[in-house]
Structures are given as structure tokens and as C-alpha cells.
N, CA, C and O atoms as CSV, one atom per row, in Angstrom:
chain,resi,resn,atom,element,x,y,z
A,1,UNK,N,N,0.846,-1.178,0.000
A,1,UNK,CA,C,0.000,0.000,0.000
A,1,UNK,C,C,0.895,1.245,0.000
A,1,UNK,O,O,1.706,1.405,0.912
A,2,UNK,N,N,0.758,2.221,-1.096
A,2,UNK,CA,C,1.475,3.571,-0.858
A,2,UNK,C,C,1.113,4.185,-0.012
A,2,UNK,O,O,0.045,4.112,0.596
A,3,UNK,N,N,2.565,5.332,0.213
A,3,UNK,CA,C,2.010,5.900,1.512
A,3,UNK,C,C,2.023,7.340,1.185
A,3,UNK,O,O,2.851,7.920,0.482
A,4,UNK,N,N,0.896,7.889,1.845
A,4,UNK,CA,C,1.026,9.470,1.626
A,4,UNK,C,C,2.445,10.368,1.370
A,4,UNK,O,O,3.518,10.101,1.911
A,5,UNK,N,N,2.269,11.229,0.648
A,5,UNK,CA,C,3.487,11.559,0.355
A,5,UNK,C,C,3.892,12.718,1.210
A,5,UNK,O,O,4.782,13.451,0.778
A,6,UNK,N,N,3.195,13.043,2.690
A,6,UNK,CA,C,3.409,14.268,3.357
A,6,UNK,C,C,4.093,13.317,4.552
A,6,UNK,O,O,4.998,13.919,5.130
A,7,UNK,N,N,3.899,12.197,4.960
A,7,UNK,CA,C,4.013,11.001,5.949
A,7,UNK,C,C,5.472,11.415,6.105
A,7,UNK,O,O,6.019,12.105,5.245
A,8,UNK,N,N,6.129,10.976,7.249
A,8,UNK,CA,C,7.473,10.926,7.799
A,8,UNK,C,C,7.910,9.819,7.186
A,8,UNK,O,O,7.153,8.854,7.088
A,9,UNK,N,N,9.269,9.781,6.651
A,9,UNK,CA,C,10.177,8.546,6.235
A,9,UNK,C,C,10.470,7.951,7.704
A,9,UNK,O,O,10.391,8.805,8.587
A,10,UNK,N,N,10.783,6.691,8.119
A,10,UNK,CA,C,11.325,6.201,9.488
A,10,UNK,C,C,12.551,5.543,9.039
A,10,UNK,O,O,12.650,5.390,7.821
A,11,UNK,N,N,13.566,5.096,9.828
A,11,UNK,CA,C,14.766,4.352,9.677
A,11,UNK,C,C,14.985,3.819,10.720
A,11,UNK,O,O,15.584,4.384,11.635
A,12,UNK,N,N,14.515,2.563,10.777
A,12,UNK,CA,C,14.677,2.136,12.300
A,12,UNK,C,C,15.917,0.723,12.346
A,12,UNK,O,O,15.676,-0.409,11.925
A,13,UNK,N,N,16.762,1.015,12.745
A,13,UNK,CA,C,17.947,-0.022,12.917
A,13,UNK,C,C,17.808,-1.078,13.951
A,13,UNK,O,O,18.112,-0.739,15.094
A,14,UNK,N,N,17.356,-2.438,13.736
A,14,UNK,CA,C,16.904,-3.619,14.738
A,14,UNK,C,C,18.918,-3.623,14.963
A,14,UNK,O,O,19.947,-3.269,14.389
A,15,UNK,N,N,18.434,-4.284,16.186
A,15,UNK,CA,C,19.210,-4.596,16.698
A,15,UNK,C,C,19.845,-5.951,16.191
A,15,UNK,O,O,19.081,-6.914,16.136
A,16,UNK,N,N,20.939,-6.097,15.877
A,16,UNK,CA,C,21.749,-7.181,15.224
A,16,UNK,C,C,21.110,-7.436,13.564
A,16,UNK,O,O,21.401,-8.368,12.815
A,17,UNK,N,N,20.554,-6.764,13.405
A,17,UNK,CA,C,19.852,-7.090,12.104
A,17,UNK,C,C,19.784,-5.639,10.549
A,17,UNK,O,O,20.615,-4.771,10.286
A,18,UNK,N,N,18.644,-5.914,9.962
A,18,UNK,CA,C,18.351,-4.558,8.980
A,18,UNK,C,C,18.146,-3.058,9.298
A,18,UNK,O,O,17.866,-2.656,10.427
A,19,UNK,N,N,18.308,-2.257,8.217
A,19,UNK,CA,C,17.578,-0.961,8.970
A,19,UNK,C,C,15.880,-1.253,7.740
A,19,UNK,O,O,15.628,-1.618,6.591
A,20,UNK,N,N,15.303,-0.881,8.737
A,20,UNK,CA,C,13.998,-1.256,8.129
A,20,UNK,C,C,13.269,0.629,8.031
A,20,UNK,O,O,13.258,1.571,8.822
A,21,UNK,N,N,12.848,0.451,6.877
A,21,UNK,CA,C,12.646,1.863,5.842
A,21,UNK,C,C,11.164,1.849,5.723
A,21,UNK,O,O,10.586,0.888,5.215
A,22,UNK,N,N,10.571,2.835,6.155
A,22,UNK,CA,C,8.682,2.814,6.162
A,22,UNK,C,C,8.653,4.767,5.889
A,22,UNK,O,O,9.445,5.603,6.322
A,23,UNK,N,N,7.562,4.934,5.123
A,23,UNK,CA,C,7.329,6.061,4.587
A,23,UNK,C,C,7.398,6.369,3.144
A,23,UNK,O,O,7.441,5.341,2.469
A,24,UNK,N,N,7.423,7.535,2.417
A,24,UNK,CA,C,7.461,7.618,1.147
A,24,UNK,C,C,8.948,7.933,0.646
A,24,UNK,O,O,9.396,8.961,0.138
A,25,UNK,N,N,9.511,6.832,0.925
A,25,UNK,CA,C,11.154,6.810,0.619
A,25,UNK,C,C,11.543,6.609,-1.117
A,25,UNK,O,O,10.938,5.582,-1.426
A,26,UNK,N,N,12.099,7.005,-2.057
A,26,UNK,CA,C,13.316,6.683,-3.261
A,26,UNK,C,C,14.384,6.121,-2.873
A,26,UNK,O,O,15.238,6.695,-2.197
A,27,UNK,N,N,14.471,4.559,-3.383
A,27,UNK,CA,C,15.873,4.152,-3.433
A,27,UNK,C,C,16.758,4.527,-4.278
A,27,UNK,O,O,16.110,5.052,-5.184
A,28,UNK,N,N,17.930,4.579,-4.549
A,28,UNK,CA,C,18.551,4.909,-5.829
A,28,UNK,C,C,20.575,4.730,-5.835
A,28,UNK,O,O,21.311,5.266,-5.007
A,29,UNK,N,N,20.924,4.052,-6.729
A,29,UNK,CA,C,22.312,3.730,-6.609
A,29,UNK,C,C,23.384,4.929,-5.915
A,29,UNK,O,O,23.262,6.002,-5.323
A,30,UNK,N,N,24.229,4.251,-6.271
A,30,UNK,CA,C,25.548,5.730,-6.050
A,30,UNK,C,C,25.617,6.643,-6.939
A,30,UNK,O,O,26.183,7.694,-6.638
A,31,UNK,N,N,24.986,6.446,-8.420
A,31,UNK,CA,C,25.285,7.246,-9.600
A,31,UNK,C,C,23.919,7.923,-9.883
A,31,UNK,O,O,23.788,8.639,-10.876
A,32,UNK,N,N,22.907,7.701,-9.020
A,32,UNK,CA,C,21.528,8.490,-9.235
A,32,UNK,C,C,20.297,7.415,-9.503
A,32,UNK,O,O,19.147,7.845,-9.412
A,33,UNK,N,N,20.481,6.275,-9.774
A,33,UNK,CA,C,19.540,5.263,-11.016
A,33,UNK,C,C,18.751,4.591,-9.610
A,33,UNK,O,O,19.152,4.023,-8.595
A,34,UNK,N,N,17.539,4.952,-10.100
A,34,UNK,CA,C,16.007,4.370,-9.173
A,34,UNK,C,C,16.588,2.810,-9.379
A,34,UNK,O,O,16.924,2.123,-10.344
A,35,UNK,N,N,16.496,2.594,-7.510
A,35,UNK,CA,C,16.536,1.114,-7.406
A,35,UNK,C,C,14.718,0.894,-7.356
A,35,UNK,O,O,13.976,1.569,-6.641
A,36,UNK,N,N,14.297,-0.133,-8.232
A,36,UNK,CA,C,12.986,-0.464,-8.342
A,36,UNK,C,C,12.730,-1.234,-6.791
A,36,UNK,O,O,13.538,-2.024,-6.302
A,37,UNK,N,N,11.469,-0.833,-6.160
A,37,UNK,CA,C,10.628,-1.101,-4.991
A,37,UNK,C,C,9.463,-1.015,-4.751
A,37,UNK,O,O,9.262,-0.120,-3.930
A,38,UNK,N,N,8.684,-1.454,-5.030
A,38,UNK,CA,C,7.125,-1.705,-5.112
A,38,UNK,C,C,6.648,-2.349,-3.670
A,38,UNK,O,O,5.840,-3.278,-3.663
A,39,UNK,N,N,7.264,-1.735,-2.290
A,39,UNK,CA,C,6.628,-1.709,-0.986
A,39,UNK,C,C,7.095,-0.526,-0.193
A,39,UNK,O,O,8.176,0.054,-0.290
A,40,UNK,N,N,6.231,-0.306,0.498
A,40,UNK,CA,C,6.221,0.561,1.081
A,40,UNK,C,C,6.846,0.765,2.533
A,40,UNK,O,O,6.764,1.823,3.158
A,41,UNK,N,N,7.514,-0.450,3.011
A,41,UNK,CA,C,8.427,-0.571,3.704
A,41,UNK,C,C,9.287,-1.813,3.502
A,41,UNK,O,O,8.790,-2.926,3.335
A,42,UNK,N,N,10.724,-1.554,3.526
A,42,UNK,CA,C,11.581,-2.140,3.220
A,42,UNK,C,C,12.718,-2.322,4.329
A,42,UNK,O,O,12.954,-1.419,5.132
A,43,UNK,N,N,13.554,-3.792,4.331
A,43,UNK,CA,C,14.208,-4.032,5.296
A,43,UNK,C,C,16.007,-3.664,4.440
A,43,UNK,O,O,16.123,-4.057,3.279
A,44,UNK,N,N,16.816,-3.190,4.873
A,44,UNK,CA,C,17.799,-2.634,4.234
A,44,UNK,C,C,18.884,-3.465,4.229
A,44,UNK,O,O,19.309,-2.894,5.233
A,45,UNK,N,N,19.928,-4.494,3.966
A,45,UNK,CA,C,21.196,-4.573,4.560
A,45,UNK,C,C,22.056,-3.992,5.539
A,45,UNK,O,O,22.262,-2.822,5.216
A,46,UNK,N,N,22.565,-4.253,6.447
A,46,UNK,CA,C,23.171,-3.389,6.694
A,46,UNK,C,C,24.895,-4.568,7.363
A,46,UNK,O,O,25.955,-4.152,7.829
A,47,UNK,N,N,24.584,-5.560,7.185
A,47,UNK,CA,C,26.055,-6.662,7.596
A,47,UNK,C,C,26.920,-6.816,6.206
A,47,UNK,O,O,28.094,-7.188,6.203
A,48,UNK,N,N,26.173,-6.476,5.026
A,48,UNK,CA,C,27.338,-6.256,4.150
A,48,UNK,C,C,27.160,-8.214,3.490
A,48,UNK,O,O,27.832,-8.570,2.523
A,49,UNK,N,N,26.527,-8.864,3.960
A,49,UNK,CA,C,26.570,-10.456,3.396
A,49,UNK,C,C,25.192,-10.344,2.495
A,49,UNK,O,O,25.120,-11.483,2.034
A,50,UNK,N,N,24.280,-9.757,2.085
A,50,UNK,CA,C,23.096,-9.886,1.579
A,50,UNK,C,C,23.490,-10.162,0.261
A,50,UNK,O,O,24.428,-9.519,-0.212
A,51,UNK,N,N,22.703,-11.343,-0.656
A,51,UNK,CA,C,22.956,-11.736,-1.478
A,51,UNK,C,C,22.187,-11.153,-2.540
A,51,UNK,O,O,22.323,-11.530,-3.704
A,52,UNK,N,N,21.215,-10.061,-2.124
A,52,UNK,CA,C,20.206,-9.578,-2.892
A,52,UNK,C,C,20.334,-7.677,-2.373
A,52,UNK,O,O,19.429,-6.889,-2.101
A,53,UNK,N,N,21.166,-7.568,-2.392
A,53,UNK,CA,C,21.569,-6.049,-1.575
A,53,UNK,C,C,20.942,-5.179,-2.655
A,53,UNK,O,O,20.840,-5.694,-3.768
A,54,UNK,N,N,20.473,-3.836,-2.471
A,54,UNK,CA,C,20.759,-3.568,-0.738
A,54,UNK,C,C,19.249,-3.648,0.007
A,54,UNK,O,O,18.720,-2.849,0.779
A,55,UNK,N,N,18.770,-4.921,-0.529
A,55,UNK,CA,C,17.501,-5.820,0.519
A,55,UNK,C,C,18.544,-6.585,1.811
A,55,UNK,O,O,19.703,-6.947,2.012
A,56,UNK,N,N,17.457,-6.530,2.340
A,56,UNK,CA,C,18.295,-7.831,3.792
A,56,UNK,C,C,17.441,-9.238,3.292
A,56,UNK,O,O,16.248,-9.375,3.022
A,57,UNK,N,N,18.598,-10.241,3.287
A,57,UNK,CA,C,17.907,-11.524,3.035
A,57,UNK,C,C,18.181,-12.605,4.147
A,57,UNK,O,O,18.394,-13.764,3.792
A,58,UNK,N,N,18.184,-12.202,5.728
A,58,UNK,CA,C,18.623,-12.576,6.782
A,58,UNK,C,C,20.547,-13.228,7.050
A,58,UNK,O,O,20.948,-14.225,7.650
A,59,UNK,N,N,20.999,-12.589,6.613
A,59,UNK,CA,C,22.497,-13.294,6.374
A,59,UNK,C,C,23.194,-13.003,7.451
A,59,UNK,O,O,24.129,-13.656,7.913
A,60,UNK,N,N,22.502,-11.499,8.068
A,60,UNK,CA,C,23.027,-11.558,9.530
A,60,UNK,C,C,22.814,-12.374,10.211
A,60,UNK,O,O,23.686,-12.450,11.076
A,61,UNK,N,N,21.954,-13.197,10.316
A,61,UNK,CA,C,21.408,-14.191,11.347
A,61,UNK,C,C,22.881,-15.548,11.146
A,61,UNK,O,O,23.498,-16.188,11.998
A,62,UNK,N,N,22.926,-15.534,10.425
A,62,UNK,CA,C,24.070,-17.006,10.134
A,62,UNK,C,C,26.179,-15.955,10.287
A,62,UNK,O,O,27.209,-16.205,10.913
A,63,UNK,N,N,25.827,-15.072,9.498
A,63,UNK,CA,C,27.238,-14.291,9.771
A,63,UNK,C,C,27.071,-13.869,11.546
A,63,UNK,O,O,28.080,-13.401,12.073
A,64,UNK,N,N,26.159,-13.996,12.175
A,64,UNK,CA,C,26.598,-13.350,13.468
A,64,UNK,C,C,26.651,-12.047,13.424
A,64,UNK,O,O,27.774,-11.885,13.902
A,65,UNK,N,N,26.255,-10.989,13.198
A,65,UNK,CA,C,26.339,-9.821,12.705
A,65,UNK,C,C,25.636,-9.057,14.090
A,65,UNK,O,O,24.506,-9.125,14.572
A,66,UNK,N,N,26.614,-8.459,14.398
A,66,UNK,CA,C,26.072,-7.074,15.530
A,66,UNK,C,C,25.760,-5.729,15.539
A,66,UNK,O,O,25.995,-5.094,14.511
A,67,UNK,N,N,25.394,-5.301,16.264
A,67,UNK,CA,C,24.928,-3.625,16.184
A,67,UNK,C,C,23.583,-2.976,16.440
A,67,UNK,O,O,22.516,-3.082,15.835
A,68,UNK,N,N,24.004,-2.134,17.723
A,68,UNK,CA,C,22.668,-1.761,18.145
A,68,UNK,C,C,21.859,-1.468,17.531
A,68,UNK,O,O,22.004,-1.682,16.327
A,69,UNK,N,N,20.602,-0.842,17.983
A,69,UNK,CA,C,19.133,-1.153,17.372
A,69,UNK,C,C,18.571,0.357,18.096
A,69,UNK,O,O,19.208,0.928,18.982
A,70,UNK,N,N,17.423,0.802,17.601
A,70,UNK,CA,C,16.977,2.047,17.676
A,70,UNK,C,C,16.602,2.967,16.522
A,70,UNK,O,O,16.942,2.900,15.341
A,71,UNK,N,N,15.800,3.863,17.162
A,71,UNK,CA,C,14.860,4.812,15.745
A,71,UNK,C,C,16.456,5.756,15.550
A,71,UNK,O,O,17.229,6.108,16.441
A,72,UNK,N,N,16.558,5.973,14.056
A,72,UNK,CA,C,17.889,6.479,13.801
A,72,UNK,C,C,17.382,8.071,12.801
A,72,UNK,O,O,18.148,9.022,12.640
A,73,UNK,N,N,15.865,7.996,12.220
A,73,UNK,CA,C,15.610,9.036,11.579
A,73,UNK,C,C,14.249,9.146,11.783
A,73,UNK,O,O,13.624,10.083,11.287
């Protein structure tokens, strides 16, 4: 479901895990180019093992991957 486009973006960093992305966010590479996303909240990489980056495809869970957790935006 889209989300209003006046809505707050969130960035919330789980603890040992993704930063998970809710609001009316644009993904887009290093060089400008729309990463395609058709949800309206998205879980991010953030251990650097995701085989489908820059989605999280749980890889922290098996790499052991740390780092606190908390609303970051």
C-alpha cells in the first residue's frame, strides 16, 4: 500500500539485524539510477553479506552480525 506523500520517512535499525525503511522513501544507486521497490516498507542490509543487496535476506542471522538497534531518523 502507498504511503502518503506528506508522511514521515522512518529508519529504524533492529538490533543485530536490517535498517527497516517505512514512509514515502526513493531508493537509488551511487550514480543516481532508481533502485525499483514496489513496498512501502523495506528491510535494508546493513552486515554487508546480503545476497540480494541492498535488501536484507537474513544473512546476519548465520554471519553473526552485531549492532545496536533504535529509531535512527
Amino acid at each position: 500500500m502507498p504511503h502518503d506523500r506528506d508522511e514521515p520517512v522512518t529508519v529504524t535499525a533492529y538490533e543485530d539485524g536490517p535498517l527497516l525503511v517505512r514512509g514515502p522513501f526513493e531508493l537509488r544507486t551511487p550514480d543516481g539510477k532508481p533502485i525499483a521497490c514496489d513496498r512501502a516498507t523495506v528491510a535494508l542490509c546493513r552486515c554487508g553479506h546480503s545476497s540480494v543487496k541492498p535488501f536484507c535476506d537474513g544473512s546476519h542471522k548465520v554471519t553473526g552480525f552485531r549492532a545496536p538497534g533504535g529509531e535512527t531518523a
